[in-house]
Each structure stands twice: as C-alpha cells, then as structure tokens.
Phi, psi and omega in degrees: 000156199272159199304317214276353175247334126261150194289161177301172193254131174212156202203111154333095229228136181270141146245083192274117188249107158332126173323301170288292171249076190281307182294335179283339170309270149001282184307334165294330216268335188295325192302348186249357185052021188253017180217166156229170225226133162298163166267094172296352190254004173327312182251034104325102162336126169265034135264352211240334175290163220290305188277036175306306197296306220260343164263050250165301196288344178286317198302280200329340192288307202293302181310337180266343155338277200303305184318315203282313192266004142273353196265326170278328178276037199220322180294335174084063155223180173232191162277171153262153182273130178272182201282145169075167153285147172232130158289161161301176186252169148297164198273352150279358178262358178261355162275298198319298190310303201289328163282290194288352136301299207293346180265337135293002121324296207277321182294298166340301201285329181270332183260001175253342177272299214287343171268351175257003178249011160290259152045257184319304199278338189279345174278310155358257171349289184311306190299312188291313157351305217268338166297324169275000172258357193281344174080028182296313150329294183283348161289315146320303162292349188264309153338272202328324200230024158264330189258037222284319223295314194290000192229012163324302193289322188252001173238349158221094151227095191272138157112357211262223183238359205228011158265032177244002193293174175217134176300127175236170183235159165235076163282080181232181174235163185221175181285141172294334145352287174308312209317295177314293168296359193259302162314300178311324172299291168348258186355280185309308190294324192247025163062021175080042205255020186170174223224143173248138146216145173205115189253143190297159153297148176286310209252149192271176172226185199250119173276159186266025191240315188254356172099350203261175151284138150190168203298151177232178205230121161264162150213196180185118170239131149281118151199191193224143174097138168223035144329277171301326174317322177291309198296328216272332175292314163292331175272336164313350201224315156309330176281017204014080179258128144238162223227140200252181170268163181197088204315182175241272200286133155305320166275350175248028176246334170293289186305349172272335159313309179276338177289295193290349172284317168317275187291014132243028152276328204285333188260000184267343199269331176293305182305322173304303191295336183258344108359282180317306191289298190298357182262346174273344173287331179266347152280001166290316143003288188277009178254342183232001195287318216273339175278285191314332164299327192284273177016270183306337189292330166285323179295351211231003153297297181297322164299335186287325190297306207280354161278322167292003196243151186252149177298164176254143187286018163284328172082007184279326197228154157270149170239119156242159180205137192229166192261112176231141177312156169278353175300314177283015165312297164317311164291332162334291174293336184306302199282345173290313164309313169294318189278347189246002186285346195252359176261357173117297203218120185285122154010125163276153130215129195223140182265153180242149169270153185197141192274314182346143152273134182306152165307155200257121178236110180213103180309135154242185166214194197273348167257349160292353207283326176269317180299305181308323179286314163321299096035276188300349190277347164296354206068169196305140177287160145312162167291120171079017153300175184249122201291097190285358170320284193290356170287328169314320169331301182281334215255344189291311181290333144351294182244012155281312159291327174301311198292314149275021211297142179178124198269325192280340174294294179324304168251025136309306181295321189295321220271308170329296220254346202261301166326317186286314156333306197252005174222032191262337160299339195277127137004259180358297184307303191281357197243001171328162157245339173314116214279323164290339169290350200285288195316311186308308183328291199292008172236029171335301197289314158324336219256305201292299186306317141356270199304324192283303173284331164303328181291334209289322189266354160270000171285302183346288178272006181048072181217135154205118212026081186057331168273148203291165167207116185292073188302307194231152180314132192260186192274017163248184179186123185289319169316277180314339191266345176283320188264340126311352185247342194094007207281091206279170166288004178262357194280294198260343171287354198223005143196136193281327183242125167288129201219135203233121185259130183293330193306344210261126188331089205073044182231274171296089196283351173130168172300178177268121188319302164221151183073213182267184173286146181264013180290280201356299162339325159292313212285164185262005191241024176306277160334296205313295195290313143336311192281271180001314224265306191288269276251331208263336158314312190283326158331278180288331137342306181275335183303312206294344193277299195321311216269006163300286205293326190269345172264004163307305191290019169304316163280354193249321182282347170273348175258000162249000152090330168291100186260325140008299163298334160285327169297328219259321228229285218283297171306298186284004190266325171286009183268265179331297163323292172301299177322333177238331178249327166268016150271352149333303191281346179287338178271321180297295199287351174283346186293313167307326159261303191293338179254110194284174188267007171305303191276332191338297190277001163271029185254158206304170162253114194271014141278349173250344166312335171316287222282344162276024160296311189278331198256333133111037174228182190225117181265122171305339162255026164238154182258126170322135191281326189213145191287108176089351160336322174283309170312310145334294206269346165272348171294348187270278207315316217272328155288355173269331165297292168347300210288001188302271168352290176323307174292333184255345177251356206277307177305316182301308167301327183284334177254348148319257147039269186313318191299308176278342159265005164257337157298328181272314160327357189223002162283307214281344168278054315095289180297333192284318197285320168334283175326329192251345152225124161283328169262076165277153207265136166277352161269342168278343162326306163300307162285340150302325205263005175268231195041296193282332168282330178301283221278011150197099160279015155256335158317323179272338178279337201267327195292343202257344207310153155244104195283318170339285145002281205297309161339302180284310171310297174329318182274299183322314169294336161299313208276311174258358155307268166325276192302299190329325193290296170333271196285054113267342165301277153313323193286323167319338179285328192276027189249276184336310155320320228233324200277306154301357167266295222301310200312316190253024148277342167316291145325318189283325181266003159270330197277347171290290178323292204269303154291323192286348201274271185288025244206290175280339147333273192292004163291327206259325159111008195230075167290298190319277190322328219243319195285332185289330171264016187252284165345296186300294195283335165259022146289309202293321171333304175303287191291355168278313179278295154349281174277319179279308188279344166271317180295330200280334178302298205294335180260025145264315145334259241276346158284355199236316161310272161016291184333298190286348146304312198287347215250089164113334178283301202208323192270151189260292232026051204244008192241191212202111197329133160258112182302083197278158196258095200232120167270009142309327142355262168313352188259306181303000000 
C-alpha cells in the first residue's frame, strides 16, 4: 500500500562524518530534510558539548539581530523578505558577520544617541523661545499697576527693612498636567510673596522622546527676596520644570529671542544631516539584515545538530545516528558523498538494527494536509499502523454534510473555499498574518469538499435555504385523491387539514427520482416524517462507520503478524457489533421493503421489538416483522454476550500460552550448555543472551511479558468496546439532531426575515424599497448564523463522531511524528 495509506518504512541509519566535513555534511542533510537525528549526548551538559562556544556566538548574533530590527521597525520600516536560497555560511563567515553587525550596531547606537540628544536640546530652544515670545512682561506690568495696595508694604517702604530688595524672575515651562498643581504649591509655600502667570504655547511642540506633538504650559514668576527665590527654584525642579533666564529690558529679551531662533534653525540643519546619515544605516540594515537571520539561523541549527553527534575515539569523525525513510537512503548517501568530497574521505552511512519503535513518517501535500492533521489531532498513529487520512477524505465531509445538507449553504462554503483555492499561489494570500484567516486557508481544500458534499445532501433533503425546490414532478396528486374521495365544500369547510392516502388509486405515483419529495414541505406532519427518516438514516450511517474502523484493523493485525487477533479481538468484537446494533439496521431496511402502505398503519415498532431483545420477551401488541423473529434475536443476544469473555480472557491466554511455550524452547539448550560446563564465565553468558535479544526482539518482549498488565489492559479495552458500541451508537444520533436544528433554525430565519420583512413592505405600500434591507440582513444573517456558528457545530460533531470510529478500532495514537532536521522549518 502506498505512504498515504500506511506510514513509510523507516530505519535507523549511523552516520560516520569527517571531522573537516561534518559542518558541510550537516548542513546539506538540513537543506534536504530526510533525517532526524538522535541524541547521542543525552547525559551531557549542554554547556558541556563539543560546539557549546560557537552556538553561544550564534545567540549573541541573534540578540544584536533583534537590537537591529527594532531599531528599524522603531523608524516605521519594515525588512524584505530575503532573496534566493541562502546556505549556511562557512564557519569562517561568522567573524566577518559578527564585525559587521557589531559595527552597524555602534553606528545605530552613536547616531541614535546624537539625534535624541539633538532632539532634547532643539526642544530646549523651542520651549525658551516660546517664554520669551509669550508677552509675559505686559502682563506682569499690568499687575503692578492693577494691584498697587497688596504690594505697598512690600515695594514702597522708604526707610524700612524691605528697601534694597529687587523683583527677580523665574522663567520656564512645564507640562500642562502639572500646571494647576504647580501654581497652587508656588502660592501656598511662599504666601503669596509673588505674582505667577501661565499660559499654553501657540504652537505645539515635538517632545523629543516619543515624537509626537504637545502642548506645554509656559510660565513666569516676580518675587522678592531670596528665600523665596530658593523655594521656588526647589520646587520648579520637583515638578522637573525647565527653567530659562528672563531679561528684565525688552531689547534685551528680543535679542536673546532673535539669537535663539538663530541655534535653532542652525541645529534643525544639523539635526536634518544626522537624520539623513541614520536613514542610509538602517537602509544598510535592510539590505543585510534579513540574509544574515537566516544565515545565522541555520549555522546554529548545524551546530545544535552536530552536539548530538558523539566524538570517535580517534577524534577523526563525528558519529551520529538519525531516523530516515527507506526510499531516502539513496539520496541520503549521495549528498553525504558530495558534500564530503573536498575533506578527502568520504562520508558512512550504514543501517543499524534497533528495538526503539520508529517515528511514524506520512508524506502529505496541500490538499491531504488538513485531512492528515484531523487525523492527528487524535494523535500520532504507531509505526506502520494503518493511516485513516484518506478515508477521512471522503467520510469527514460527509458526515459533515448529513449534519448541513443545504444545497444553498453548501455552495456558499464551496464558492468560499473554491476562491480560497484558486487564489493560493498569491504572495498576499500566503503571507496574511490573521491568525482566523490563517485556519481557514490551510484547511481550504477540507472547506471545498465540506461545500460540496453539502450541496450533494441538500439535493437530497431537497433544501435550499430551507425551501423546497420542484426539479422533477413530484409523486403525489392532489387530483386523484379529490376527484376519488368525494371531497364536497361542506367537506373541506369543516377540515382544514387534508390528508392524501397512497391506498388511493393514483395519488401515489412512485418515489421521487432523487431526494424527499417536495410536497413533503407542504405538508403539517413534516417535522414528523423528517424525524423517521434522518434518526433511523444515522443509525445506519453509524453502524456502518464503527463497523468500517474495526475491519480496518484487520489490516494492522495481518501486518504485524497477529494472526491470533483476528480470532481473539476482530470476531468477536464483530459478533457483537452486528450481532446487536447491526440487526438493528437490519430491521429498519427489512421495514423499509417489506411493509407497503396498505399495512402503514399495524406495522410493529422496531424500538420496542430492540428493547424486547434485550429482555428476552414478547409484547402482544407489536406483531413480529418476520416468522421466528423471537429465536433470531435471543440467539443474537446470548451470542454477543458470548463474545464478552471470548474478548476479555482470549487474548491474555493466548500469550500466557505462547510465553510458556517459548520458555520451554529457550530452557532446554540451556539445560545442554549446563551439562557440558560446570563453571560458566559470566560474561560471555551475558554476551549470549544480548545476541538472542538483538536477533529476536519479539522474543524479548514475550520474556518481559506481565499477564498482570496484559489483563488489565484487556478489560479495560473490553469494558470500552461494549459500552462504546452502545453510546457511540446514540452519539451518532446527533447527525439526526444537528441536521434538524440547521433545517428549522433555517426555517425560523427565513419566516422571521423574509416574511415579516415583506409582510410590512405591503403594510407600508413600499415593497421595492423594503426588499434590499430585507435581503441584505438575511444574507448577513445566513452567513453568521448558519454558515459559522451552525457549520462550526457540525464540524465539531463530525470530529467527535471520527473520534468514535477511531477509538478502540484500529487507531492507537500512540506514536510519534518524524520530525526531520529541515531549515525550511527553521526558516518559518
């Protein structure tokens, strides 16, 4: 069978690498992906390994990386993605990278300090500027000689102790924030010893850290004395205010003005020039930065790999041993060969034998790839298990669909994902970062079969956004049951509901070509006859699937060789299964032919004929579907009961069984080498019996056996087999459940929407007008409710149904992906 229906044959493979080209080795095997590589170094310090120095020099790398590229994304740029394939470099190209990053550091670091300590000085400028342009001076004089009484005492007392003082200034700006608290403080500490004013800046300004504009609060305090000068200086410097010189004369507050205006055009031109100079360091940035992340990213792959590989005791070669498929061997060997040609001496590679179970290896492409992950999400299969991906293909959208049939929902989703298809090559496309647009992508193709099969089962349930659709004629006729029954107007006035019996000569005209019929729609017993069709349809949907999965295992016990298990395990779990839920189904399709609509109303009920299965009795008011119907089915129970035991002791005896008859086959050469040395060395004792464990490792597992174990396992696996078959049975019920929710959530939002919409059109007398927001909200409706929240139910049913196929059958999930030493990875 092909990789995609069982995982690949994978082998354990040594790899002996000259010492001179290990790293070139190492580095081809990342470019190609075919191996993954053990750790041989296992009890070993990773600080203690041979390249420890030189993955240390990649981290450091990485880190002035991250310095570089914040430093370009902090400019509002971005990287390109690079160009080309890029190799690892040689391990002589990591000082050159590491001085010309450490140098393209330092300049960042020097033109980024000299522009924010521009910056800083050029707000300076401004802000002194803007005090001295603020016209504070006339505001101030207009005080003195609006207020003279409060400041008599203390500006005219000749002779007193207060005439030598002098009005001193304080000028600066502050955050506006502060302003209010700055003042009040001012006040309250110096008693009001001085006249404050503060006013906003016209113009805002560029703070010099975050770049943005804002406003600043200027001000300017008079006082006297020069007590208050300190505090007032101390508290300006808590409020981190700064604070300027502030002429006294008017020509010498203009000329410091025209001055300062002067160093800060002379410093925007400086500032422009260093500005200039840091946008050509960061486009050298963006030109070398994005090939060197790979670069290093990959040399620090080949160094992390080549720490797993152990010294030889010669010190000539490296040893490693990796996991590789058997196809890739040949290319394996090439590239090793190729890569190893310029050290002299070529490259080994040799397969080993090993008890380890291999890693699970299964090639996909983009469209098995969301089926396989589905799959997976159950866990990893064992090696060489049998892979349920392509069947998942056909049965996931499937029972996805029972669950959504709507020909018109369905090819909403197909038309989504068919876009999504057909637009997957594009750059754009592939490189979104939205992480829900992301899901949707990658399970595009799963989207499209979804869509597909939904239209396919709403042809089916004949729905398309809930309404009925006439293809073909349907197979009743209201005629024949009117002009045969007699149906007078005193007739039809005294019943509202009609009712059209098939007994009647032409009225039922045959089935309907595909799907229900579309009268059904009409009809008031709709619901009733839906509910019959989908629950006793999931029914047989779920038998046929569980009893799918157990003969899948069928294939994993003929390929591991347990033939034991089809007699012990595969039968009686299928004894059971048929023997009880599939004559269940056996009863729905004998109902379905044999009883015609003449007998419809005596015909039995095959839910209490079940349940009097189980009870080993008979109810006289349901009549046997068929002669000997009681002997069949207790003959079923009491074999399915049978099969418990058989299931739960067969196996465990049967390798109890085996275990002892390979003991005594491995005694009696045993008793002969006694007879023939009386003293035996003990080590070679010991290198026999490793020999016998190399050369039959199933022999060593039946000797390790614990019946204890095997026992407990056995019941446990029993125990949920039988009830699973039950409640996996019933879960199966929610393909009826889930499928009948969409339909009359369906129903509800058209007769909400759509009639009630128009329905007030012709109230208001404006239908035209009334229909486009009538349309419009049940588009959108449809899609939010419908397509997401109802398709995301039905594709968590159709993962949970999976499950119960999965469980107990065939799948284990007990193994574990192989993971290959790939820089496409490492790239992402």
């Amino acid at each position: 069978m092909g990789s995609m229906f069982r995982s690949e044959e994978v082998v354990l493979v040594q790899l002996f690498l000259p010492t001179a080209a290990a790293y070139t080795c190492v580095s081809q095997l990342g470019e190609l992906g075919l191996v993954e590589f053990r750790d041989l170094n296992a009890s070993v310090s990773a600080f203690q390994r041979r390249f420890v120095v030189d993955v240390r020099r990649c981290e450091e790398l990485e880190k002035t990386f991250t310095f570089l590229q914040e430093e370009v994304r902090r400019a509002g740029l971005a990287l390109p993605p690079p160009e080309g394939v890029l190799l690892a470099p040689p391990p002589r190209d990591l000082l050159r990278i590491q001085e010309e990053t450490d140098r393209l550091a330092q300049e960042l670091r020097d033109v980024r300090g000299n522009q924010q300590a521009l910056r800083a000085q050029l707000h300076q400028l401004q802000l002194h500027s803007a005090v001295l342009g603020q016209g504070h001076g006339s505001q101030l004089a207009a005080t003195h000689t609006d207020r003279p009484l409060e400041r008599t005492p203390l500006l005219q007392s000749p002779g007193g102790l207060h005439q030598d003082l002098r009005v001193n200034f304080v000028a600066g700006a502050v955050e506006p924030h502060k302003a209010a608290a700055l003042e009040r403080l001012l006040w309250r500490a110096c008693r009001g010893f001085l006249i404050a004013s503060f006013r906003e800046t016209e113009q805002q300004l560029e703070d010099p850290v975050t770049g943005e504009p804002a406003t600043w609060m200027t001000f300017l305090i008079s006082y006297w004395g020069e007590q208050i000068g300190q505090k007032i200086r101390k508290i300006t410097d808590c409020f981190h205010c700064y604070v300027f010189p502030f002429a006294e004369q008017e020509e010498a507050r203009h000329g410091a003005l025209q001055q300062l205006q002067q160093q800060s055009h002379e410093l925007q031109e400086v500032l422009g020039e260093t500005e200039r100079f840091l946008s050509q360091v960061l486009g050298r940035v963006q030109r070398l930065l994005p090939p060197w992340q790979v670069q290093i990213r990959k040399m620090k792959a080949v160094y992390l790999a080549l720490n797993q590989c152990s010294v030889s005791t010669t010190h000539k070669c490296l040893i490693a041993e990796a996991w590789c498929a058997t196809q890739d061997l040949p290319t394996l060997q090439q590239a090793l060969q190729d890569s190893s040609s310029e050290a002299g001496v070529s490259a080994v590679v040799h397969r080993i034998p090993c008890r380890d179970m291999p890693p699970t290896l299964i090639r996909t492409n983009r469209f098995t790839a969301s089926f396989q992950g589905i799959v997976d999400a159950y866990g990893v299969g064992r090696y060489q298990e049998v892979n349920p991906a392509p069947y998942t293909i056909i049965t996931f959208p499937f029972l996805f669909a029972v669950m959504f049939g709507d020909v018109g929902h369905g090819l909403l989703m197909f038309l989504f994902a068919l876009a999504m298809v057909l637009a997957e090559n594009r750059p754009a496309v592939k490189t979104a970062q939205n992480e829900i647009w992301q899901t949707f992508f990658g399970g595009r193709y799963l989207l499209l079969l979804m869509g597909l099969f939904s239209v396919y089962t709403g042809f089916i349930y004949n729905e398309c956004f809930s309404r009925a659709t006439a293809i073909f004629p349907s197979g009743w006729s209201v005629a024949a049951m009117a002009n045969q029954s007699g149906w007078s107007d005193a007739f039809l006035a005294q019943h509202p509901l009609l009712a059209l019996d098939p007994n009647v000569t032409g009225v039922f005209l045959g089935p309907y070509p595909f799907g229900i019929d579309p009268i059904w729609s009409l009809a008031v017993n709709h619901l009733s006859f839906l509910n019959s069709f989908k629950m006793k349809m999931s029914v047989i949907l779920g038998v046929t699937h569980m009893t799918f999965g157990v003969v899948l295992g069928v294939f994993n016990h003929l390929h591991f060789g347990q033939w034991h298990r089809l007699l012990l395990e595969t039968l009686p779990e299928l004894v059971f299964l048929l023997g009880l839920f599939g004559y269940l189904v056996f009863l729905i399709a004998y109902k379905w032919l044999r009883i015609m609509a003449a007998g419809a109303a005596s015909a039995p009920s095959i839910l209490i004929h079940f349940i009097n299965m189980f009870l080993f009795s008979r109810s006289p008011t349901n009549q046997p579907l068929f002669p000997g119907q009681e002997v069949v089915q207790s003959t079923l129970v009491v074999l399915a009961l049978a099969m418990v035991p058989v299931l739960l002791l067969g196996t465990p005896l049967f390798l109890r069984w085996q275990h002892r008859r390979h003991s005594r086959r491995r005694r009696q050469p045993n008793e002969d080498k006694t007879g023939l040395l009386d003293v035996p060395d003990a080590s070679m004792a010991s290198q026999g019996s490793d020999e016998e464990k190399a050369e039959s490792p199933g022999d060593q597992e039946e000797v390790e056996l614990v019946l204890s174990e095997v026992f407990m396992h056995q019941a446990i696996h029993t125990i949920e087999f039988c009830l699973g078959c039950i409640s996996n049975t019933a879960s199966y019920l929610r393909l009826w459940a889930l499928s009948l929710a969409h339909a009359q959530l369906s129903e509800v939002l058209w007769a909400m929407v759509m009639r009630m919409g128009l329905s007030m059109g012709r109230e208001m007398g404006v239908v035209a007008v009334v229909l486009v927001p009538i349309f419009a909200a049940f588009a959108v409706m449809t899609v939010a409710i419908l397509l997401v929240m109802e398709g995301l139910s039905a594709f968590l049913h159709a993962l949970r149904l999976h499950w119960v196929e999965f469980q107990n059958k065939f799948y284990s999930g007990t193994g574990y992906k192989l993971s290959p030493f790939a820089f496409a990875v490492e790239d992402e």
